[in-house]
DSSP file (Angstrom, degrees, kcal/mol; ACC not computed):
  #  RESIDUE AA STRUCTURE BP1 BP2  ACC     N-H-->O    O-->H-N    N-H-->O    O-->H-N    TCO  KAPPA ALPHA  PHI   PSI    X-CA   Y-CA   Z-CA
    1    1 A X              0   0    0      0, 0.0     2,-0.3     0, 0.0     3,-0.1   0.000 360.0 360.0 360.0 134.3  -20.7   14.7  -15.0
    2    2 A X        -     0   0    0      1,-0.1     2,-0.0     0, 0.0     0, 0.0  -0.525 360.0-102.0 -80.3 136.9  -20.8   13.1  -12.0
    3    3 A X        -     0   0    0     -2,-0.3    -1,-0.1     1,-0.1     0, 0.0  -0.147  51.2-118.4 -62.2 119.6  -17.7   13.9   -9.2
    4    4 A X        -     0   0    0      1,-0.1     2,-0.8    -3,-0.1    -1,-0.1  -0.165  29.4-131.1 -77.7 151.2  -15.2   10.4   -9.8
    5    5 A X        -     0   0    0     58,-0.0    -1,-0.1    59,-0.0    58,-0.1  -0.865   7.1-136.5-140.5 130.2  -14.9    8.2   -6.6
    6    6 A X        -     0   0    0     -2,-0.8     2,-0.8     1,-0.1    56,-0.2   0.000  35.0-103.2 -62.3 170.3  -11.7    6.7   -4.8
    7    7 A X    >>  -     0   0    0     54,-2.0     3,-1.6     1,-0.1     4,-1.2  -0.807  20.4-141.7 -96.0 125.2  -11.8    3.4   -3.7
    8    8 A X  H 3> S+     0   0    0     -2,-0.8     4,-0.5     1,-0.3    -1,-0.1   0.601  98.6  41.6 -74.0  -7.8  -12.2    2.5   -0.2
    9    9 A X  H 34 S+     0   0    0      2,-0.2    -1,-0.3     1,-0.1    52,-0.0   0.591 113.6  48.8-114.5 -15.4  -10.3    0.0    0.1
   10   10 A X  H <> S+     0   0    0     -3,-1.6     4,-0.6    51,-0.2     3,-0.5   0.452 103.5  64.0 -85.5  -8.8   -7.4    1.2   -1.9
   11   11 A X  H  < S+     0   0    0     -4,-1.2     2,-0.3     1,-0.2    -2,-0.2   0.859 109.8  43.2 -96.4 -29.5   -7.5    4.7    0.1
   12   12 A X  T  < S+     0   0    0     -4,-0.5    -1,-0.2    -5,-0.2     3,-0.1  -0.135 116.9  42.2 -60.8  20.8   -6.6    2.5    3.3
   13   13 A X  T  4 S+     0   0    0     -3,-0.5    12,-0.4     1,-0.3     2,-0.4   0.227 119.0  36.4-170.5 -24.7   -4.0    0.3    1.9
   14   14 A X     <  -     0   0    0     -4,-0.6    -1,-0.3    10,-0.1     2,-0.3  -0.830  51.4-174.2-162.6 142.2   -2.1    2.8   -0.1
   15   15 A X  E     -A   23   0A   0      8,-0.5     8,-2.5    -2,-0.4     2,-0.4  -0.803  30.1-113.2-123.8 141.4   -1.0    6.4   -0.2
   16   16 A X  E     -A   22   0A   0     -2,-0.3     2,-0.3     6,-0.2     6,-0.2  -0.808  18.5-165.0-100.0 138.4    0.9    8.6   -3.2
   17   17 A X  E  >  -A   21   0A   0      4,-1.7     4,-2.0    -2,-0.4     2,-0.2  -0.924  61.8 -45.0-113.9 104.6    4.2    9.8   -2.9
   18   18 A X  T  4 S-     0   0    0     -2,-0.3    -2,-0.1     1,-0.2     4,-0.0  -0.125  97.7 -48.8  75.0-137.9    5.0   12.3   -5.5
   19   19 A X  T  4 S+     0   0    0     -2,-0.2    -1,-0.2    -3,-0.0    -3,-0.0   0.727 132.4  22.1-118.4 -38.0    3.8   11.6   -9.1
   20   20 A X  T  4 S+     0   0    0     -3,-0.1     2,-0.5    -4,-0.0    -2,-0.1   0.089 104.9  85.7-132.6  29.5    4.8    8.4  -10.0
   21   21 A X  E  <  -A   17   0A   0     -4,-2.0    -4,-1.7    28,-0.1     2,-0.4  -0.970  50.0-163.6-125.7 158.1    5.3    6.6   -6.6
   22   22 A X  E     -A   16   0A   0     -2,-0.5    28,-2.3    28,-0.2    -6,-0.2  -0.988  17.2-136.2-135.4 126.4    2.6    4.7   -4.4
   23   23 A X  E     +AB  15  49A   0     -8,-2.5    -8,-0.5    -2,-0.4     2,-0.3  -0.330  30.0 173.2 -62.7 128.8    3.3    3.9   -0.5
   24   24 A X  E     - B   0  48A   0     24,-2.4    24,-1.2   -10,-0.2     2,-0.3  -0.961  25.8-122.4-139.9 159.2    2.3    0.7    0.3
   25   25 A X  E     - B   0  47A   0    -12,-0.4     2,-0.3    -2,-0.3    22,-0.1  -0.837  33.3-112.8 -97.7 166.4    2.7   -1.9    4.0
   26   26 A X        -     0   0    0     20,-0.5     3,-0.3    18,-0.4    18,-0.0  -0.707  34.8-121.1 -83.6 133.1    4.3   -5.2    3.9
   27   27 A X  S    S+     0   0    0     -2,-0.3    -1,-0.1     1,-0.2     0, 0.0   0.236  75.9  56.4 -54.1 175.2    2.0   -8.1    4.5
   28   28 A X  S    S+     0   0    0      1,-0.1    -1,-0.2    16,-0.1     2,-0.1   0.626  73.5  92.0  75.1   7.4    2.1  -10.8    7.2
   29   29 A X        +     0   0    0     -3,-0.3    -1,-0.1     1,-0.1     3,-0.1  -0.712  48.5  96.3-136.9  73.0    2.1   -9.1   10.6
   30   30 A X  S    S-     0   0    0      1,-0.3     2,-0.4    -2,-0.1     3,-0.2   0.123  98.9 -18.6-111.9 -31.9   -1.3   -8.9   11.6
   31   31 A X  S    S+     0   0    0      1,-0.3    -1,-0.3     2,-0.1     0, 0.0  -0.952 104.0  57.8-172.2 148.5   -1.0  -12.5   13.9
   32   32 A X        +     0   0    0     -2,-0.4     4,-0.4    -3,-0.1    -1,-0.3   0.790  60.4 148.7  -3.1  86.3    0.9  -15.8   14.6
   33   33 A X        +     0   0    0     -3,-0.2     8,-0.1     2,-0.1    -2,-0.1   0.124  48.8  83.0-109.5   6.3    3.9  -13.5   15.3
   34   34 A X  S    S+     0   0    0      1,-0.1    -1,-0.1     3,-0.0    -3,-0.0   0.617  89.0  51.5 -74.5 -10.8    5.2  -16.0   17.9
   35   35 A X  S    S+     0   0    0      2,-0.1    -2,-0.1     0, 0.0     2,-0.1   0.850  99.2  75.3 -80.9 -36.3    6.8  -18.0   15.2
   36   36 A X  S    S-     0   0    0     -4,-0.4     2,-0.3     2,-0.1    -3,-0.0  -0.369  80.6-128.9 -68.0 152.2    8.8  -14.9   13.3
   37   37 A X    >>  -     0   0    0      1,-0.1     4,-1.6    -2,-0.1     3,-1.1  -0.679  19.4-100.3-120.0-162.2   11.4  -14.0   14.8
   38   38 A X  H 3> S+     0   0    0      2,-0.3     4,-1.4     1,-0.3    -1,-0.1   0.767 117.4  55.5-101.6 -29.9   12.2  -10.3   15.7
   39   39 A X  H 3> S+     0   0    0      2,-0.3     4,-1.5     1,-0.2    -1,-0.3   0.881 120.6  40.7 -65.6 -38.0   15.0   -9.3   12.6
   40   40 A X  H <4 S+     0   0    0     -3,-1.1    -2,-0.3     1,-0.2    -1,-0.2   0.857 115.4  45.9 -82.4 -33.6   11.8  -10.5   10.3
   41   41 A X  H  X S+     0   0    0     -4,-1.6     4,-1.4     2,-0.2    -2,-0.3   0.581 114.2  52.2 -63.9 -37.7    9.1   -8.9   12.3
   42   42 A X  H  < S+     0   0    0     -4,-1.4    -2,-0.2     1,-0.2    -1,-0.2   0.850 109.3  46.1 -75.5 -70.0   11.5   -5.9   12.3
   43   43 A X  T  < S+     0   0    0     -4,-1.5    -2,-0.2     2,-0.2     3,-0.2   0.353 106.3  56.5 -83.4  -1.6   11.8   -5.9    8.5
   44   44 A X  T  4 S+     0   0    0     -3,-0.2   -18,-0.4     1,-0.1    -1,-0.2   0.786  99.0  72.5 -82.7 -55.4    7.5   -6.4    7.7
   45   45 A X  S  < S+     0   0    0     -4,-1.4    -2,-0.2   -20,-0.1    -1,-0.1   0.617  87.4  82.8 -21.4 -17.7    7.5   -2.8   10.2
   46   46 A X  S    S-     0   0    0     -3,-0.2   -20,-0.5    -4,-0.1     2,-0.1  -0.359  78.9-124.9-102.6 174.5    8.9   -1.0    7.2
   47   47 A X  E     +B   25   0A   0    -22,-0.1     2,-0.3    -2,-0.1   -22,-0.2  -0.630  28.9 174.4 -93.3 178.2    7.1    0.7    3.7
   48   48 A X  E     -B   24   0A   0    -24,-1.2   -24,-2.4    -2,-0.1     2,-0.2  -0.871  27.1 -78.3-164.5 166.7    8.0   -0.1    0.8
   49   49 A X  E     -B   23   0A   0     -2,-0.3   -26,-0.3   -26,-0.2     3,-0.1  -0.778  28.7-115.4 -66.7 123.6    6.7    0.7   -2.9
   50   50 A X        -     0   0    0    -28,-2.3     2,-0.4    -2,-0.2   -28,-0.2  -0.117  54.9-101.3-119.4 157.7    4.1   -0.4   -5.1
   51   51 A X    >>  -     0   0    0      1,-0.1     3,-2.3   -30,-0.1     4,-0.9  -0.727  27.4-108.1 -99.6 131.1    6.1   -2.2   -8.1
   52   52 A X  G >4 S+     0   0    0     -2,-0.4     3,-1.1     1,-0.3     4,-0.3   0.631 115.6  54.2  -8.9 -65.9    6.6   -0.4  -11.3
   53   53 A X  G 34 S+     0   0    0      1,-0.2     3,-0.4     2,-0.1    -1,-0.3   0.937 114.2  48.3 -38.9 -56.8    3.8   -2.8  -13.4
   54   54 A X  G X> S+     0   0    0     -3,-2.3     4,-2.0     1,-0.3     3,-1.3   0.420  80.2  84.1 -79.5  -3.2    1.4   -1.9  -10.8
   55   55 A X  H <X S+     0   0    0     -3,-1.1     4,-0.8    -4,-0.9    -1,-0.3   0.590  90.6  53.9 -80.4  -4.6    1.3    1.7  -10.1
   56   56 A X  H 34 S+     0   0    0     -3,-0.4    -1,-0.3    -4,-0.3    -2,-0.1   0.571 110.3  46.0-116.1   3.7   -1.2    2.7  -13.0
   57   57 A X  H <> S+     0   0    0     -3,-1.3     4,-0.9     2,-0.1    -2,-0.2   0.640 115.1  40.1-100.2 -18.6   -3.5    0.5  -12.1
   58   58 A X  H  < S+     0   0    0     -4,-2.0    -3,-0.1     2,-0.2    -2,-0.1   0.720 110.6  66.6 -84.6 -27.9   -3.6    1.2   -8.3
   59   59 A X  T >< S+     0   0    0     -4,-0.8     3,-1.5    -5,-0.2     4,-0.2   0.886  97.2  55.1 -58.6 -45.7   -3.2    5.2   -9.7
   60   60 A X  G >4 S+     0   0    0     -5,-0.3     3,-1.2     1,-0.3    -2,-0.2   0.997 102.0  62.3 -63.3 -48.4   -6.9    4.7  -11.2
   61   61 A X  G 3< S+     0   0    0     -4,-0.9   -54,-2.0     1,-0.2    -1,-0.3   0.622 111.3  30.1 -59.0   5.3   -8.2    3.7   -7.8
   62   62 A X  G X   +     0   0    0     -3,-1.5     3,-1.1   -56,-0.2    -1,-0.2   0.043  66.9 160.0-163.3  56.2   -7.6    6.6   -6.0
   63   63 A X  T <  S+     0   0    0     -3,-1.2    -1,-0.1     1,-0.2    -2,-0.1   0.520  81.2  50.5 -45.8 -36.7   -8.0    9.4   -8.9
   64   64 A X  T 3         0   0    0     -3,-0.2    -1,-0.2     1,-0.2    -2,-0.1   0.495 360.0 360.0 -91.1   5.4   -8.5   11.9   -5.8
   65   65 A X    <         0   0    0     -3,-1.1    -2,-0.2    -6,-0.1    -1,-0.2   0.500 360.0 360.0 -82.7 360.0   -5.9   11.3   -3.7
């Protein structure tokens, strides 16, 4: 049987925590970032969690991680 293969684009975009949590960034700060202002720009900087529904399906993408 052939060796099972992560997804590339899910191994850049999200990391496991544990068993049943997945690390994720907040969208929306890659560019017109003169218009936010610094408390919201402040608050993208942080991680946050993949939401409960979604963690078994983002768990199949990345089966070696």
């Amino acid at each position: 049987m052939a060796k099972m293969k992560t997804n590339s684009a899910a191994k850049k975009r999200f990391k496991k925590i544990g068993k049943k949590k997945i690390k994720r960034s907040k969208a929306y700060r890659r560019h017109l970032l003169t218009k936010k202002n610094a408390k919201r720009k402040r608050g993208l900087r942080a991680r946050t969690y993949i939401h409960v529904s979604d963690v078994k399906s983002i768990a199949k993408l990345l089966p070696n991680s």
